[in-house]
The first five atom37 places (N, CA, C, CB, O) and aatype in JSON, in Angstrom:
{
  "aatype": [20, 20, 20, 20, 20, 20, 20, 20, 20, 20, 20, 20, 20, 20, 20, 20, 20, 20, 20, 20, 20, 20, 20, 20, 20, 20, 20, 20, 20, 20, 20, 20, 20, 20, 20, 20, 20, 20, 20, 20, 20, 20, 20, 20, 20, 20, 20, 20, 20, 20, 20, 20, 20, 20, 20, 20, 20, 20, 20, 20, 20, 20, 20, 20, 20, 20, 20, 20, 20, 20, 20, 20, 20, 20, 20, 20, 20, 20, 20, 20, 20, 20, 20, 20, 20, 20, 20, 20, 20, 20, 20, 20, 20, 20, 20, 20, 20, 20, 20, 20, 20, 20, 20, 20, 20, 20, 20, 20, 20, 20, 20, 20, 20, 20, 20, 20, 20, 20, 20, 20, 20, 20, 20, 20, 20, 20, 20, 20, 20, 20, 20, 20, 20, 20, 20, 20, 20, 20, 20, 20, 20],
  "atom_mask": [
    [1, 1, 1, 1, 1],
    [1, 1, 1, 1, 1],
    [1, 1, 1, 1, 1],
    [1, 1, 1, 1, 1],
    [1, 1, 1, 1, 1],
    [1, 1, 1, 1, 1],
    [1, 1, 1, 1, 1],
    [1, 1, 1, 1, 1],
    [1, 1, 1, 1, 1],
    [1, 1, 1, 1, 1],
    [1, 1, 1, 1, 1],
    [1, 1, 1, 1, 1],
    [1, 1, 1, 1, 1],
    [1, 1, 1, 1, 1],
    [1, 1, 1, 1, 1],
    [1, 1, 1, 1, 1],
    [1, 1, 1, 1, 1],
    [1, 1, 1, 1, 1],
    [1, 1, 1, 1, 1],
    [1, 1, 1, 1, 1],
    [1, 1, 1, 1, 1],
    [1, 1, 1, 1, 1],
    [1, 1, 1, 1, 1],
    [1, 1, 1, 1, 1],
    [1, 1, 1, 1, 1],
    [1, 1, 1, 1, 1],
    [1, 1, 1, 1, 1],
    [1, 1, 1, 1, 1],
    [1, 1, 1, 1, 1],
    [1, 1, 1, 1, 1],
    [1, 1, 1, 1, 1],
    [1, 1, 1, 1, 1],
    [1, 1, 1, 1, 1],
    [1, 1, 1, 1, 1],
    [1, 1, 1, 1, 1],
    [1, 1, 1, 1, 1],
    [1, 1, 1, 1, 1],
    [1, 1, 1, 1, 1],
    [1, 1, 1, 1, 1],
    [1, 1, 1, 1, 1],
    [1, 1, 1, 1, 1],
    [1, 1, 1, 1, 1],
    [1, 1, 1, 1, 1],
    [1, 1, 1, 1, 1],
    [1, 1, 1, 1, 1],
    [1, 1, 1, 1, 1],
    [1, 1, 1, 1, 1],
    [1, 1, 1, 1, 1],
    [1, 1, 1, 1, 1],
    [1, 1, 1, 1, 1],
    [1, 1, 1, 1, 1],
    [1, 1, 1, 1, 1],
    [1, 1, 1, 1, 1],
    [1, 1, 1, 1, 1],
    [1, 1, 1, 1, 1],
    [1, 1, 1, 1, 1],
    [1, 1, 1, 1, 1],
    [1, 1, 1, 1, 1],
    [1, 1, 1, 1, 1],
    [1, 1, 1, 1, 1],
    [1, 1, 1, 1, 1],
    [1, 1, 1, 1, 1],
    [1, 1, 1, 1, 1],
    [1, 1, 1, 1, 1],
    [1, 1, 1, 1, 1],
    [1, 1, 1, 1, 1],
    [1, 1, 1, 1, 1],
    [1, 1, 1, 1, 1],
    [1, 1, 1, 1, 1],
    [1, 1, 1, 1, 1],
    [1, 1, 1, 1, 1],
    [1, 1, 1, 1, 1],
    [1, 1, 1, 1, 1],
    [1, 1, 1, 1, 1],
    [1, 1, 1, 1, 1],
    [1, 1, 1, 1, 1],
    [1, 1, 1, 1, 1],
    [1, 1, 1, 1, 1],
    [1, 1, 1, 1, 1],
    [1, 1, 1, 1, 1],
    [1, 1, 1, 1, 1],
    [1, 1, 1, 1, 1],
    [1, 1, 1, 1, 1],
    [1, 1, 1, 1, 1],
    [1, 1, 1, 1, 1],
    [1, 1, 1, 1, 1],
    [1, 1, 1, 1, 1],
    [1, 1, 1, 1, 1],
    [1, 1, 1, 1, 1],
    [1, 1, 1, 1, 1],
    [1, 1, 1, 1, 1],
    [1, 1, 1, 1, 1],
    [1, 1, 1, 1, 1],
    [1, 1, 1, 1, 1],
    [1, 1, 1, 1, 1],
    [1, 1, 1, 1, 1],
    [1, 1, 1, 1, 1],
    [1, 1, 1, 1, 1],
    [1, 1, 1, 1, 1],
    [1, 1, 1, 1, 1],
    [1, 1, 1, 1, 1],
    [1, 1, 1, 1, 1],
    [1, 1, 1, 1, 1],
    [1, 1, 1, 1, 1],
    [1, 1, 1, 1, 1],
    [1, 1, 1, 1, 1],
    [1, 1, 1, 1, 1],
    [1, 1, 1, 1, 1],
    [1, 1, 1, 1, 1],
    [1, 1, 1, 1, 1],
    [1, 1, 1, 1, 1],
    [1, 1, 1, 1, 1],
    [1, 1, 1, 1, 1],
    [1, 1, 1, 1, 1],
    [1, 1, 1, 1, 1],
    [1, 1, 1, 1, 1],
    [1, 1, 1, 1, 1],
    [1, 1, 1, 1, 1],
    [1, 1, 1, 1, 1],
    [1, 1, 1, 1, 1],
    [1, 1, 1, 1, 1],
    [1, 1, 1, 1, 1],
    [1, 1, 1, 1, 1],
    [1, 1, 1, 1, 1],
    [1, 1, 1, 1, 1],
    [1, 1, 1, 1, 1],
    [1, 1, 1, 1, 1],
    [1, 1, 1, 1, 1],
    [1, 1, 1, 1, 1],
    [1, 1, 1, 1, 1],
    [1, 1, 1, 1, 1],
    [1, 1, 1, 1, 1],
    [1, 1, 1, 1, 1],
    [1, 1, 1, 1, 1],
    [1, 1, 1, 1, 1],
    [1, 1, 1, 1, 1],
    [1, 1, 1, 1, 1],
    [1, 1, 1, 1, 1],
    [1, 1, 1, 1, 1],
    [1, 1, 1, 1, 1],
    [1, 1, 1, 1, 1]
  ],
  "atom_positions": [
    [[92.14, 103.3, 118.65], [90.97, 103.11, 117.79], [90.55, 101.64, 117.82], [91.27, 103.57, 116.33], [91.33, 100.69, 117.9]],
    [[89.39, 101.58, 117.75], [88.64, 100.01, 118.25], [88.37, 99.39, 117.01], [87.05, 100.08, 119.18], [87.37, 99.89, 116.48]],
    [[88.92, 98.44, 116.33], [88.61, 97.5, 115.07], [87.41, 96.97, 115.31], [89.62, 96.33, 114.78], [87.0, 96.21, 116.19]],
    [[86.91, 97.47, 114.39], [85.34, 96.95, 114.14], [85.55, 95.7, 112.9], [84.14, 98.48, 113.46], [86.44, 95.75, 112.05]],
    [[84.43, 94.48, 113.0], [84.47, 93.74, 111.68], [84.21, 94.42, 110.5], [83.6, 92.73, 111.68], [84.77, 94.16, 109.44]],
    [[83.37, 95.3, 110.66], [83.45, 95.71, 109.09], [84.56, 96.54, 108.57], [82.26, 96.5, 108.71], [84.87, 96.63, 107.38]],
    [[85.18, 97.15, 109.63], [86.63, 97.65, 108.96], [87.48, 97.16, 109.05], [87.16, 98.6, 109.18], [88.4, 97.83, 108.59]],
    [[87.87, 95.97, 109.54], [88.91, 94.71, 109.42], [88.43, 94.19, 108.14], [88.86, 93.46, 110.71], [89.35, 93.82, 107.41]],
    [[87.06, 94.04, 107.57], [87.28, 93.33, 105.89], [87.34, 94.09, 105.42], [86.43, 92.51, 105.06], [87.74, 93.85, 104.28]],
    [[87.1, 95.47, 105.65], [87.52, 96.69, 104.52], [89.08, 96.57, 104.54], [86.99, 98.47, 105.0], [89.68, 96.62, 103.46]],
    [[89.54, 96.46, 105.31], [91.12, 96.74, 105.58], [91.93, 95.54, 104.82], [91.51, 96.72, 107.37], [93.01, 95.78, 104.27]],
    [[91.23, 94.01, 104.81], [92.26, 93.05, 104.44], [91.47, 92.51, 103.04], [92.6, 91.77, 105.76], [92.13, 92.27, 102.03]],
    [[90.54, 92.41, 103.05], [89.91, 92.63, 101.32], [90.79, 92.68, 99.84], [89.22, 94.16, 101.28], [90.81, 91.94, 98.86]],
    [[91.48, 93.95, 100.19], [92.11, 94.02, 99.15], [93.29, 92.88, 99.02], [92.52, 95.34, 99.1], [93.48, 92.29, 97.96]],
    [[93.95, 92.68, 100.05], [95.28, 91.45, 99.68], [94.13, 90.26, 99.28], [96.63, 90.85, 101.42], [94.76, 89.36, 98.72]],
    [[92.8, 89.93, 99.36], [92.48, 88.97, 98.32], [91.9, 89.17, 97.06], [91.79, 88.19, 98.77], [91.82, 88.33, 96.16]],
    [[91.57, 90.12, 97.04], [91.0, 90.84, 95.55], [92.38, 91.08, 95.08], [89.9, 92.48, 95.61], [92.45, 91.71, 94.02]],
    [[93.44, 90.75, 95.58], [94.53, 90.6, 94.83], [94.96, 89.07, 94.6], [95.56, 91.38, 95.45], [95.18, 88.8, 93.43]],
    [[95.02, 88.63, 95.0], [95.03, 87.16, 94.97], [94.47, 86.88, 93.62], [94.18, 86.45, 96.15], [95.16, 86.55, 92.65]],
    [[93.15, 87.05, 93.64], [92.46, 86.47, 92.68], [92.0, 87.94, 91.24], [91.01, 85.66, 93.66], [91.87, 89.15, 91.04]],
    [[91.93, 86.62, 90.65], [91.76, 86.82, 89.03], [92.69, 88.13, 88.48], [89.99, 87.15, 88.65], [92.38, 88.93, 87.59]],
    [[94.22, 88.11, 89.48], [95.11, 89.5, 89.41], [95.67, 89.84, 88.09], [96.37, 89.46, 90.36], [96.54, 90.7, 87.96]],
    [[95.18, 89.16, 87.1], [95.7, 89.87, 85.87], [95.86, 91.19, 85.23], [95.22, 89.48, 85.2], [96.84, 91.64, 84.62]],
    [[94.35, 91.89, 85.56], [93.8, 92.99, 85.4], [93.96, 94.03, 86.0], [92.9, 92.87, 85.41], [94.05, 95.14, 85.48]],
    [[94.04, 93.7, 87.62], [94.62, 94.55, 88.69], [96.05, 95.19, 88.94], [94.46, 93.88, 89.66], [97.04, 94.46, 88.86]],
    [[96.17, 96.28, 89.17], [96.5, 97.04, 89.92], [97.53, 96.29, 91.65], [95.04, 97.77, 90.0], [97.79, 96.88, 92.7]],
    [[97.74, 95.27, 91.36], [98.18, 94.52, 92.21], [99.07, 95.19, 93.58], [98.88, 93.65, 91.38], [98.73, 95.09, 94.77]],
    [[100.38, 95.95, 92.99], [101.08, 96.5, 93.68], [100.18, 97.67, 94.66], [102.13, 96.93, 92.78], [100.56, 97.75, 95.83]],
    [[99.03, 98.56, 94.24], [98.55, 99.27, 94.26], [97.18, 98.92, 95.71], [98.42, 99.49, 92.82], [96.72, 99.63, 96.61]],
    [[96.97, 97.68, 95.31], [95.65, 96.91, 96.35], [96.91, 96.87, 97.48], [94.7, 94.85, 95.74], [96.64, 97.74, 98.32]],
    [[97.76, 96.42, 97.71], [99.19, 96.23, 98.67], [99.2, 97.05, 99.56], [100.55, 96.42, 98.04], [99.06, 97.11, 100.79]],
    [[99.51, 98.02, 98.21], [100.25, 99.65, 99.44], [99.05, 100.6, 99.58], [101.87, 100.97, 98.51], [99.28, 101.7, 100.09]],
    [[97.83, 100.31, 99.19], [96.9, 101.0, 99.87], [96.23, 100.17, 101.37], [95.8, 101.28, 98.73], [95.25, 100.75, 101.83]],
    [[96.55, 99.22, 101.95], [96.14, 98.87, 102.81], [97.33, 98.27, 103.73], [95.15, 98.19, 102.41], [96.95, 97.66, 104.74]],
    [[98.55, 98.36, 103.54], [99.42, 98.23, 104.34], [100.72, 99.49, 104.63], [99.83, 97.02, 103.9], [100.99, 100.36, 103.8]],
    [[101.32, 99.37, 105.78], [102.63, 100.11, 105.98], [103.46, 100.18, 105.2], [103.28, 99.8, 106.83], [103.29, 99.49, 104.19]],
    [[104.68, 101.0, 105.29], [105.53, 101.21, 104.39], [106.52, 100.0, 105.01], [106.03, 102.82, 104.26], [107.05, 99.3, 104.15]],
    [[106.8, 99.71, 106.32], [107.29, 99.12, 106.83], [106.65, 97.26, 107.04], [107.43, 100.05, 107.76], [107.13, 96.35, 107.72]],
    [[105.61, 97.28, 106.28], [104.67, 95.89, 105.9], [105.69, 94.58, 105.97], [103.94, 96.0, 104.11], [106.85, 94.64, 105.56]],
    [[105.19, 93.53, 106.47], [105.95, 92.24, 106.46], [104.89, 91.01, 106.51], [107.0, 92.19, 107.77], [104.11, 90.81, 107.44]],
    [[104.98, 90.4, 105.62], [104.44, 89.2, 105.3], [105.27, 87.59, 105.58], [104.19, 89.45, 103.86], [106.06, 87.02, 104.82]],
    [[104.93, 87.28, 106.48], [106.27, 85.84, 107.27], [104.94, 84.91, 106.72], [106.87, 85.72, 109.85], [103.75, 85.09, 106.97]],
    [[105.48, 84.02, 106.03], [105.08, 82.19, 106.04], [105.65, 81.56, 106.24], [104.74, 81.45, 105.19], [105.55, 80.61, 105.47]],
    [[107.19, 81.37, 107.81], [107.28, 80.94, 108.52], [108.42, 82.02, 109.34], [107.36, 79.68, 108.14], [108.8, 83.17, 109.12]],
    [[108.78, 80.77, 110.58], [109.35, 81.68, 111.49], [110.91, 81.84, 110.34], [109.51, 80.91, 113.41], [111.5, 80.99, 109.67]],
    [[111.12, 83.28, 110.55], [112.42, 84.41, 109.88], [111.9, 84.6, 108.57], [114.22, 83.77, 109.71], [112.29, 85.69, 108.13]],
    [[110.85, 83.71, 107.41], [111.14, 83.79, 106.31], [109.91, 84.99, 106.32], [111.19, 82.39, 105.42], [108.76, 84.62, 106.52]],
    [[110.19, 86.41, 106.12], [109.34, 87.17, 105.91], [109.87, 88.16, 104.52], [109.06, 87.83, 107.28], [111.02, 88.23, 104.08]],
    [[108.49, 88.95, 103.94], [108.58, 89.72, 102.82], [108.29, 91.03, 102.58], [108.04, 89.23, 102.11], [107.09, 91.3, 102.57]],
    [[109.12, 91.99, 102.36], [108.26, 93.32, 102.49], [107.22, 93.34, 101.62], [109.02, 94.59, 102.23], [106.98, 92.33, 100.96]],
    [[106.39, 94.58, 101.5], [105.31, 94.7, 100.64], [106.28, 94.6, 99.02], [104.33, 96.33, 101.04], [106.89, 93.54, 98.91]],
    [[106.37, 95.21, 98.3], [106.9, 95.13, 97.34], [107.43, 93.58, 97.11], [107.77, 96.14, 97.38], [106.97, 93.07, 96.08]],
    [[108.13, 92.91, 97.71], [108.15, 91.8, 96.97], [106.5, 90.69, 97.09], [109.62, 91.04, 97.57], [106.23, 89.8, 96.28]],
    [[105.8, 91.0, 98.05], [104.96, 90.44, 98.34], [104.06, 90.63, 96.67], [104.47, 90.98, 99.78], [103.43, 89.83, 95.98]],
    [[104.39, 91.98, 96.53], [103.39, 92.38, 95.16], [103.88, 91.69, 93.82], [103.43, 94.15, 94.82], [103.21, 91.19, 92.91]],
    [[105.45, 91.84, 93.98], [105.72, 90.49, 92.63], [105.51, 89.31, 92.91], [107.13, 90.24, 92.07], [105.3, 88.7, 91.86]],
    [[105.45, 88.38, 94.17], [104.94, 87.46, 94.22], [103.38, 87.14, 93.44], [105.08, 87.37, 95.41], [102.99, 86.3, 92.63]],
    [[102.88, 88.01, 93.99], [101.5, 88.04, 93.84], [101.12, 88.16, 92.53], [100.95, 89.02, 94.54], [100.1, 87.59, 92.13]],
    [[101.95, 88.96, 91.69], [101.79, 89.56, 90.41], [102.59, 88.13, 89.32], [102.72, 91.38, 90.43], [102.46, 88.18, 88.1]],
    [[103.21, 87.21, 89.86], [103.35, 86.0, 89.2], [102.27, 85.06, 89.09], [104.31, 85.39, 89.72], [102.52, 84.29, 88.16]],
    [[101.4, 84.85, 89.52], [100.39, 83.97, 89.96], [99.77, 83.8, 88.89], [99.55, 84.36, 91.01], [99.83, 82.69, 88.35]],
    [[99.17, 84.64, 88.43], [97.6, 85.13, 87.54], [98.35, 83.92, 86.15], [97.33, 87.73, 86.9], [97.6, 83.16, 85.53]],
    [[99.69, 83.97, 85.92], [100.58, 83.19, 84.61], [100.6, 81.98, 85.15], [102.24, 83.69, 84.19], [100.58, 80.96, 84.46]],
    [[100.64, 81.97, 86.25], [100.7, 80.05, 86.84], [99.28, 79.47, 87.28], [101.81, 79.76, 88.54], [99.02, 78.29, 87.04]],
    [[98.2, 80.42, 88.03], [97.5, 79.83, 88.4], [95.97, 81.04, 87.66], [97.94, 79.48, 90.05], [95.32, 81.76, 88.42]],
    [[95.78, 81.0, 86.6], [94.58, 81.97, 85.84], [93.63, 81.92, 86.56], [94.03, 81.62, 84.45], [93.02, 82.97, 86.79]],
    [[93.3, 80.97, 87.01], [91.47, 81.21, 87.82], [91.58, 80.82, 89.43], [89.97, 79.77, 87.01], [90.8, 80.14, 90.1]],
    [[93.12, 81.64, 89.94], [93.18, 81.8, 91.06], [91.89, 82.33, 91.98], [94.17, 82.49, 91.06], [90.96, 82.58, 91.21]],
    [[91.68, 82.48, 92.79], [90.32, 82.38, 93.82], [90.66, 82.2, 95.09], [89.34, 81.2, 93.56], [90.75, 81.12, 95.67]],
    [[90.94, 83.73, 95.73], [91.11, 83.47, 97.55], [90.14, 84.04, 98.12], [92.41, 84.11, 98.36], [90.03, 85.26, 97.99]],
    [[89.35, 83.43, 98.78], [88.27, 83.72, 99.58], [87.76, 84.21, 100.73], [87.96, 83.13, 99.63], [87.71, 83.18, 101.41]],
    [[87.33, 85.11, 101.45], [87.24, 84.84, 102.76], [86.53, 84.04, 103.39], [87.06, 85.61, 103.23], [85.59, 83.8, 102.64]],
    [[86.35, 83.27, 104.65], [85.59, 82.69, 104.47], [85.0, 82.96, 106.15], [86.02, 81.41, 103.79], [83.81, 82.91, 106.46]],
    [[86.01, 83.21, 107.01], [85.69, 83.71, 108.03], [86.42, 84.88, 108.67], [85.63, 82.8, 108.7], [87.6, 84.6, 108.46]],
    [[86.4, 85.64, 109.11], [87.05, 86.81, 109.7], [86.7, 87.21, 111.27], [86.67, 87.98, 108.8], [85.56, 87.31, 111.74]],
    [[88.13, 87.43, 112.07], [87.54, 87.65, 113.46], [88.45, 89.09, 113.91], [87.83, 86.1, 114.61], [89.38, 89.52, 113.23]],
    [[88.06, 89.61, 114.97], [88.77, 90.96, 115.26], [89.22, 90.41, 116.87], [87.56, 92.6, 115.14], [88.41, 89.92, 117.65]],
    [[90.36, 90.57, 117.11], [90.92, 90.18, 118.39], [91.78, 91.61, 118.91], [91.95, 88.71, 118.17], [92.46, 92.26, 118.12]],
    [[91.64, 91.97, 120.36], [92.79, 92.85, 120.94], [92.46, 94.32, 120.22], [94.5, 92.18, 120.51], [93.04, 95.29, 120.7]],
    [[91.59, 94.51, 119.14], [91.44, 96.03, 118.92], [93.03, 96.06, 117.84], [91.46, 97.16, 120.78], [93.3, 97.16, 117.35]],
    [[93.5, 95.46, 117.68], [94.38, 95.53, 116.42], [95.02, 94.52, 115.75], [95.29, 96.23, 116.61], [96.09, 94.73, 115.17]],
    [[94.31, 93.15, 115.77], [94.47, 91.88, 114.78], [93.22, 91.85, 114.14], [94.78, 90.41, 115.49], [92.15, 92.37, 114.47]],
    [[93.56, 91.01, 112.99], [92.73, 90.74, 112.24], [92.72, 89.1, 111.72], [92.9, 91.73, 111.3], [93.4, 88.79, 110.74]],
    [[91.97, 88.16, 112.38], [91.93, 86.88, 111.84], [91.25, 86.32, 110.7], [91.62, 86.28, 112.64], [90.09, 86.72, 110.7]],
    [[91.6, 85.29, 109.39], [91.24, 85.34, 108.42], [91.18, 84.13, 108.45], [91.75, 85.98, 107.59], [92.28, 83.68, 108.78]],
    [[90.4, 83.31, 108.27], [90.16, 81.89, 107.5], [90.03, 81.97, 106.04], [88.85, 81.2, 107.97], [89.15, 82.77, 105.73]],
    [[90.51, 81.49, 105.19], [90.24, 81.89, 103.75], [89.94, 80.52, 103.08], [91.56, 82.71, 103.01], [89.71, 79.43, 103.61]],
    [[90.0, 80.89, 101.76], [89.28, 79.49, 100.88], [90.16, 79.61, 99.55], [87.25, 79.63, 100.45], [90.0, 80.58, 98.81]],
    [[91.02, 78.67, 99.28], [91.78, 78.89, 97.9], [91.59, 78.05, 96.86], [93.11, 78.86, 98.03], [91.44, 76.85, 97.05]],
    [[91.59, 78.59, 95.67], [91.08, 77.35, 94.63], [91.97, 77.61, 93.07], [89.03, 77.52, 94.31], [92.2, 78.71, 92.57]],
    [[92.23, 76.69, 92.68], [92.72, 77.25, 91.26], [93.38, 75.91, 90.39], [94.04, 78.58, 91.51], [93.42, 74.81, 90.94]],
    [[93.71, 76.05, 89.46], [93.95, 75.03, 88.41], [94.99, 75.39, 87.91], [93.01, 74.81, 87.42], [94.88, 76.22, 87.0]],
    [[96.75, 74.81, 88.42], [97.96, 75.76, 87.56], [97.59, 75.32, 86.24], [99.8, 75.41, 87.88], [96.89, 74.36, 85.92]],
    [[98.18, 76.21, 85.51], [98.71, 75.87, 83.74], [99.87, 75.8, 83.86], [98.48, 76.95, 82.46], [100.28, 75.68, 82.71]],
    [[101.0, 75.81, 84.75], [102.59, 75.77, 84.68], [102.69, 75.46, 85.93], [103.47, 77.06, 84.25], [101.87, 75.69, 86.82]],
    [[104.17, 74.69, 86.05], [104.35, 74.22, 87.3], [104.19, 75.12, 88.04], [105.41, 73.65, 87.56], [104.21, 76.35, 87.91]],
    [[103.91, 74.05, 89.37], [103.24, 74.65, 90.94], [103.74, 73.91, 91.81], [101.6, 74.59, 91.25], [103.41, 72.73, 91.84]],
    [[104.86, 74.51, 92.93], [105.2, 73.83, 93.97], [105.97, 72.34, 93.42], [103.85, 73.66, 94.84], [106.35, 71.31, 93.98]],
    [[105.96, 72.69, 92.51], [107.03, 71.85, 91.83], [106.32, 70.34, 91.17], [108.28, 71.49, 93.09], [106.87, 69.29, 90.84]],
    [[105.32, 70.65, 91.14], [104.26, 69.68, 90.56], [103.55, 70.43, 89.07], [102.93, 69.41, 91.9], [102.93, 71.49, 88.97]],
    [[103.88, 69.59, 88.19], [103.95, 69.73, 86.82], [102.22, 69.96, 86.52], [104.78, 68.28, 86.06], [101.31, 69.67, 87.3]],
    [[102.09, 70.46, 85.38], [100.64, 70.72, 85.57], [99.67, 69.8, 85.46], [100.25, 71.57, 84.8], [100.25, 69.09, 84.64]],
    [[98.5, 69.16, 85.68], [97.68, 68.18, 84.98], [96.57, 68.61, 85.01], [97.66, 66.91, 85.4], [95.62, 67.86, 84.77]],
    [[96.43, 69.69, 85.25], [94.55, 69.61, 84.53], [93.52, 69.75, 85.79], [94.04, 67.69, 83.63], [92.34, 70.11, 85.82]],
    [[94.34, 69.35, 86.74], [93.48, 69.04, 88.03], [93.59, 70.36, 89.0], [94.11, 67.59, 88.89], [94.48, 71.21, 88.89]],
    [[92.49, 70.39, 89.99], [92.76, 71.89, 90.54], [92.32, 71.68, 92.13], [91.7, 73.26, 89.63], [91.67, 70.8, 92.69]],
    [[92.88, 72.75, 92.53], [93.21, 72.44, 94.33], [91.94, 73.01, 94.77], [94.77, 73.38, 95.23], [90.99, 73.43, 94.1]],
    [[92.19, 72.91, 96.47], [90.81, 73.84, 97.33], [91.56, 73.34, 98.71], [88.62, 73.15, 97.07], [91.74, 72.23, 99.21]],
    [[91.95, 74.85, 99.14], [92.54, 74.34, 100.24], [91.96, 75.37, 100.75], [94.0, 74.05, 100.41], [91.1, 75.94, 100.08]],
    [[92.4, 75.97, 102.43], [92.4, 76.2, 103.23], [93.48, 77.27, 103.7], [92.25, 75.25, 103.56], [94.62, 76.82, 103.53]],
    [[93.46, 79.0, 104.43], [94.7, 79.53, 104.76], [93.88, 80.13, 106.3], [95.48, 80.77, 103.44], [92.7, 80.15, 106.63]],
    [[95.03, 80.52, 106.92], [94.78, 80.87, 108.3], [95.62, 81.92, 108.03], [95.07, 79.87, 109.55], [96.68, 81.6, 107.48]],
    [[95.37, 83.56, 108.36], [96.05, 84.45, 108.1], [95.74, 85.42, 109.29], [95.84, 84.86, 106.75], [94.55, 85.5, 109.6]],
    [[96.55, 86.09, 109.94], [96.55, 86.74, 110.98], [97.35, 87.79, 110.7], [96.85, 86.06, 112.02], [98.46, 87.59, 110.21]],
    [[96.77, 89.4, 111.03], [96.91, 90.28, 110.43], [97.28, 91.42, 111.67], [95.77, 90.39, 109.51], [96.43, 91.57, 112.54]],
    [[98.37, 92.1, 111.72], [98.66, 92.69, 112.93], [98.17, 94.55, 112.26], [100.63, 92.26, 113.51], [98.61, 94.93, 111.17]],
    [[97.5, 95.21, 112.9], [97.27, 96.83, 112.09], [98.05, 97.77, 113.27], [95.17, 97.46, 111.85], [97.98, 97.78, 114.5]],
    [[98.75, 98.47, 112.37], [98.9, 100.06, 113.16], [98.32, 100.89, 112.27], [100.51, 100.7, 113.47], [98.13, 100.75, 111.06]],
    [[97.96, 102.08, 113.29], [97.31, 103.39, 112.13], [96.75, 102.83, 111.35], [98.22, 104.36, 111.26], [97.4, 102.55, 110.34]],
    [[95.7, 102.49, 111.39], [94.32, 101.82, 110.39], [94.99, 100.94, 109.38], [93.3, 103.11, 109.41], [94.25, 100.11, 108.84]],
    [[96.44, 100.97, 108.97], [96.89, 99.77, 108.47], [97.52, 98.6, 108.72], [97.32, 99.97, 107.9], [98.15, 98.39, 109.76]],
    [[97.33, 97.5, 107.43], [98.48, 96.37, 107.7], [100.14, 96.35, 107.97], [98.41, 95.67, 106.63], [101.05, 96.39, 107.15]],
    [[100.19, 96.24, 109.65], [101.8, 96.14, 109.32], [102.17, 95.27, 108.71], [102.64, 96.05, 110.24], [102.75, 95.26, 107.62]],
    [[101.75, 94.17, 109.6], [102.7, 92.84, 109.45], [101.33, 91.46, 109.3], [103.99, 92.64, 111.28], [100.26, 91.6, 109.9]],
    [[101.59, 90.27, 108.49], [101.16, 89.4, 108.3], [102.01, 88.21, 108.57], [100.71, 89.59, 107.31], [103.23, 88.11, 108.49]],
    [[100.95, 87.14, 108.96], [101.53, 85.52, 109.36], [100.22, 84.97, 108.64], [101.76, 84.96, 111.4], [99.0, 85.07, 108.83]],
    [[101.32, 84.17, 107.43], [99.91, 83.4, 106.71], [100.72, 81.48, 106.84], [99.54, 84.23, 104.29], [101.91, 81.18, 106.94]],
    [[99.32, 80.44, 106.79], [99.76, 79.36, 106.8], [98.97, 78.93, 106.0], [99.92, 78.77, 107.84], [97.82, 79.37, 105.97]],
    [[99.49, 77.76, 104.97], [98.59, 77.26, 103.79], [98.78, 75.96, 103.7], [98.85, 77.86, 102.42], [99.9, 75.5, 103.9]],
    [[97.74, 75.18, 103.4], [97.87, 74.09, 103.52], [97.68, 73.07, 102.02], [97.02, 73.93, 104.6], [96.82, 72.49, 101.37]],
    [[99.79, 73.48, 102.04], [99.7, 73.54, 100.51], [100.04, 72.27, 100.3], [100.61, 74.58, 99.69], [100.09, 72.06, 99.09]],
    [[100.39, 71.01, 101.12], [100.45, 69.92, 100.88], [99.19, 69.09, 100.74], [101.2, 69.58, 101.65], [99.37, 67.92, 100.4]],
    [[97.85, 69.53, 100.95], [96.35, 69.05, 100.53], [96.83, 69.33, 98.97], [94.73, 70.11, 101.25], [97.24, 68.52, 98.14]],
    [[96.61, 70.98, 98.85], [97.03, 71.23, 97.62], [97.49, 70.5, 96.3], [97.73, 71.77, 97.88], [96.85, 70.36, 95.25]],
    [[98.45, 70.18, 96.54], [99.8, 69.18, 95.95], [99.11, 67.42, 95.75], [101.43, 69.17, 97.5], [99.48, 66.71, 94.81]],
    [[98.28, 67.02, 96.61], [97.92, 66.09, 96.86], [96.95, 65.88, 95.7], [97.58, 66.07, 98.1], [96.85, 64.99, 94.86]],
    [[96.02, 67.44, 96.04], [94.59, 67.12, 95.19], [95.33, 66.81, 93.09], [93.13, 69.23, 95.44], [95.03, 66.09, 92.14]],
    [[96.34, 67.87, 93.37], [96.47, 67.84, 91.5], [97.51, 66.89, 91.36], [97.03, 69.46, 90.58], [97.92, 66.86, 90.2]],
    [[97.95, 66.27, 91.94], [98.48, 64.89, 91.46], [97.26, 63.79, 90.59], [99.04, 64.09, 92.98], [96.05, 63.96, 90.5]],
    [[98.12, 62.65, 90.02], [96.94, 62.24, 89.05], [97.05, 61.03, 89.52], [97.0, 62.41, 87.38], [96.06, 60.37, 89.23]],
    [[98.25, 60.13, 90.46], [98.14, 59.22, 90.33], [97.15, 58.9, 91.92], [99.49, 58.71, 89.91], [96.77, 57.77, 92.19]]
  ]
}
């Protein structure tokens, strides 16, 4: 089956409509409707996550970072079964973040996410964030 763009953002959509403003959501639920049972999420080489923990990750956020905001910002279809993502992240912790205490100040970074599909779903994900801008921007000094 040939990945079309519009069903590559139908397909990865939901892991950012989870991302953001996930208080309300159904979090676990946006997950396992668009990925495998066998799903893996790596943000680096070995350190990977099945779906389920990916969803408590995710489902911590909304308490650390409230006006979380992941964006798409570009999307590409490669090989008939990747899915490339440029995204846009923004948010203001209220509790520590990355080990930086809170101040008031709020990030805008940048993710590169590459998305592997079998059977119309997400197996496996490779995301990179560029969380040391991040860290940079909400520092005060």
């Amino acid at each position: 089956m040939t990945l079309t763009l519009e069903h590559a953002r139908e397909l990865v959509s939901p892991i950012y409509d989870a991302l953001t403003l996930g208080a309300d959501k159904d979090i676990a639920a946006l997950i396992r409707g668009v990925t495998t049972a066998d799903f893996l999420s790596c943000g680096n080489e070995g350190d990977c996550a099945d779906r389920e923990a990916v969803a408590k990750r995710f489902t911590l956020l909304p308490d650390i970072i409230p006006d979380l905001s992941w964006q798409i910002a570009d999307l590409w279809v490669a090989n008939d079964d990747t899915v490339v993502v440029r995204g846009r992240a923004s948010g203001t912790p209220v509790k520590p973040f990355l080990g930086q205490a809170p101040t008031g100040r709020a990030f805008h970074t940048m993710s590169i996410d590459l998305y592997l599909t079998r059977g119309g779903l997400i197996a496996r994900s490779y995301h990179v964030e560029n969380w040391m801008a991040a860290l940079a921007q909400l520092k005060t000094e």
